[in-house]
N, C-alpha and C positions, 0 to 999 in steps of 0.2 A: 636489443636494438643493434647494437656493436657487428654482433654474428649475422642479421640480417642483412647487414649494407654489405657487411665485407666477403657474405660468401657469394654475391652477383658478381660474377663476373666482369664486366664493366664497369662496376662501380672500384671494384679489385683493379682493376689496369689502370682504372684512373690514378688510384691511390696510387699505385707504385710507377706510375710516371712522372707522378708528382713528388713522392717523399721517398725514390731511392739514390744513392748515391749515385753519381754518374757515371762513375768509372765501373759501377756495377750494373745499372741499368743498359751500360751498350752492349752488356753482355749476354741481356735479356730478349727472349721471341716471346714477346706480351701475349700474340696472338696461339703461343700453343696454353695459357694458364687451365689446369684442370683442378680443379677442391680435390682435395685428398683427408680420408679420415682421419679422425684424432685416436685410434683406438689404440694406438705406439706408446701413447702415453703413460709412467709411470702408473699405480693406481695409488700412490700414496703422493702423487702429483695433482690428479684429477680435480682435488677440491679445491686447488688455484688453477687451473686450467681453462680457458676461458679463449684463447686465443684460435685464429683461422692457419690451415696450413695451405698454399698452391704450387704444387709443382709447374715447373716449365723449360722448355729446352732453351740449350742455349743459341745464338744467331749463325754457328757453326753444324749446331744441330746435332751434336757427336757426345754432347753432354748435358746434365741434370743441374736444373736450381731450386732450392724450395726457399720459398719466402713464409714466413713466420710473424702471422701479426700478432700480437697480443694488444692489450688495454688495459689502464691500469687508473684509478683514480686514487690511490695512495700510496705514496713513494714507496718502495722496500729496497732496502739495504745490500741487499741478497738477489736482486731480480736480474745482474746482468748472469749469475751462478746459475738461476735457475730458465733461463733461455739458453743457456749452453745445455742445461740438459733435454729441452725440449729439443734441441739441436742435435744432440747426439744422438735424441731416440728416434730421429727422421734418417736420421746415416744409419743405423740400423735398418730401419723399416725398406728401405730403400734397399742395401743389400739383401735383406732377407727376400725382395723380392724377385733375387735373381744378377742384378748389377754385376758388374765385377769393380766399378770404378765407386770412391767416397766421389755425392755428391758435395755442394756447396748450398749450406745453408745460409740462409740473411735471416738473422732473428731483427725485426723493428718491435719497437714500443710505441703506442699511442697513451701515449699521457695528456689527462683531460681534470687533473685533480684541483684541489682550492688553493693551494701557495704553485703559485706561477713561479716559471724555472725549475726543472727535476733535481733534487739535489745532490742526484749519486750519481756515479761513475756507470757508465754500461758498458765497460772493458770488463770484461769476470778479472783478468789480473790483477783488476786493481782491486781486488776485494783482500788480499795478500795483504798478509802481513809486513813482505816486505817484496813488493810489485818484482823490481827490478829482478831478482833473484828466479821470480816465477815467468819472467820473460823469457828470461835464462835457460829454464828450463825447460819448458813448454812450446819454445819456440824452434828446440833443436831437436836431433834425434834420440830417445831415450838409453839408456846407460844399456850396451848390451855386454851380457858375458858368454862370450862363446866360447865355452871349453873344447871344442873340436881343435883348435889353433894354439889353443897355449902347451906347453911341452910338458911332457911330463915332471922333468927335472924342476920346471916353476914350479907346478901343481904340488910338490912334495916340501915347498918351501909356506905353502899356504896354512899352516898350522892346523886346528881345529877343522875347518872346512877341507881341508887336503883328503880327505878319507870319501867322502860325498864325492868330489870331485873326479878322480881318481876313477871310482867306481863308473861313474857317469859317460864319462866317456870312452872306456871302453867295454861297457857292455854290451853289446853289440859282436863282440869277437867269441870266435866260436870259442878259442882256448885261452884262458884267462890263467894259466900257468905261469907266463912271463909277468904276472904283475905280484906274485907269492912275495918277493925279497919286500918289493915297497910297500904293499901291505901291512908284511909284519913289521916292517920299522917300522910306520905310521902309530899299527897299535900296541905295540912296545911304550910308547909314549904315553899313553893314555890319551889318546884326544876326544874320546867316543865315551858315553858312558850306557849301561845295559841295555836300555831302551833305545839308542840309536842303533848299537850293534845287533839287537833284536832287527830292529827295521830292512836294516845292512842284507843281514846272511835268508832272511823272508826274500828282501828282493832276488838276490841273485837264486838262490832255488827254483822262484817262479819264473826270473827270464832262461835258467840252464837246465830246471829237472833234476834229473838223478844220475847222468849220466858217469858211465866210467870214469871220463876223464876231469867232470865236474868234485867228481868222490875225492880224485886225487887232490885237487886244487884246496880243498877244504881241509882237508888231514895235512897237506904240505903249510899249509898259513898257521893251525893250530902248531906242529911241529916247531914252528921259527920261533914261537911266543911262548917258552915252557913255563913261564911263570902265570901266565894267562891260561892256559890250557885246560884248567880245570873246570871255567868260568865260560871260558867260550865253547865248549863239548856238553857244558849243560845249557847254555842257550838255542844253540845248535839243537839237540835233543826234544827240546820245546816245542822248537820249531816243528820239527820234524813230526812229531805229537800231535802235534793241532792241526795239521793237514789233512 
């Protein structure tokens, strides 16, 4: 019954002139709402899935709203977590269909259940253990490391990860000769153990080949590491083996 009232259109614009927030509904051109499929949805989603999706332009016309009803006649704990993901899989669907811009989705609930007043939160934050902190975090830009910008002299102070690092950012140079000294300090230390350095000397082979001066750069890093020398020419070797 739910699905048949709310996918007429009219009945759909009523609703959401009636139950959306205002400062969201001015945002609203009621008269472009078109149904849009539910098939974005998880399928390990679908057996709660229940809800109407309607796109509509916004009063500027230059941009996308999708309103998101669901229904629901027993609380769950978890329903403002799982309309953020009905939410994210409309900003996909949306992108996938070309966009270049995240729309704005409005997820509503109709709650119709037997204890009057809903008794959870429909912020997902607040499903957090500790909100405040997931404000914090979700509200701002997420942690970026851009190794393109940090120096190399930092990069060499980074312990364990300095060897990763290191590599990362300049692989991409045709001649990787100038990084021989810092390398072999790095694995002088031991920061790597076989299987990283396996992964290490795999990658740079496949982004340099076999070239001359790649040959040198390998033989100049074992050179610097004579106590390692034996360990890294049979890794090496392996490598080279399984190719």
């Amino acid at each position: 019954m739910f699905k048949t009232f709310l996918r007429h259109p009219e009945t759909a614009r009523d609703f959401m002139e009636i139950h959306l927030p205002v400062s969201l509904r001015q945002l609203c051109d009621l008269r472009t709402l078109k149904l849009e499929p539910g098939s974005f949805i998880e399928k390990n989603l679908r057996a709660y899935y229940s809800d109407v999706l309607w796109s509509l332009k916004t009063r500027e016309g230059d941009g996308y709203i999708y309103v998101v009803i669901e229904h629901q006649s027993t609380p769950d704990a978890h329903m403002a977590f799982r309309l953020m993901r009905y939410a994210m899989a409309a900003m996909q669907q949306h992108l996938d269909a070309g966009h270049k811009h995240l729309p704005l989705v409005v997820p509503m609930l109709f709650y119709h259940g037997v204890d009057s007043l809903y008794p959870f939160s429909l912020c997902w934050l607040d499903e957090f253990a500790n909100p405040e902190v997931a404000r914090r975090l979700y509200a701002a830009a997420f942690p970026l490391v851009d190794i393109t910008v940090v120096s190399d002299d930092d990069i060499m102070q980074h312990r364990r990860i300095a060897l990763l690092e290191l590599i990362q950012k300049h692989i991409r140079q045709r001649d990787l000769l100038g990084l021989v000294e810092r390398i072999a300090s790095l694995l002088v230390t031991g920061c790597a153990n076989d299987r990283q350095l396996k992964a290490l000397f795999n990658y740079l082979m496949i982004q340099h080949g076999h070239t001359p001066r790649f040959t040198t750069f390998i033989r100049d890093v074992v050179g610097h590491v004579p106590h390692t020398k034996e360990r890294l020419m049979t890794l090496i070797e392996r490598i080279r083996a399984a190719e």
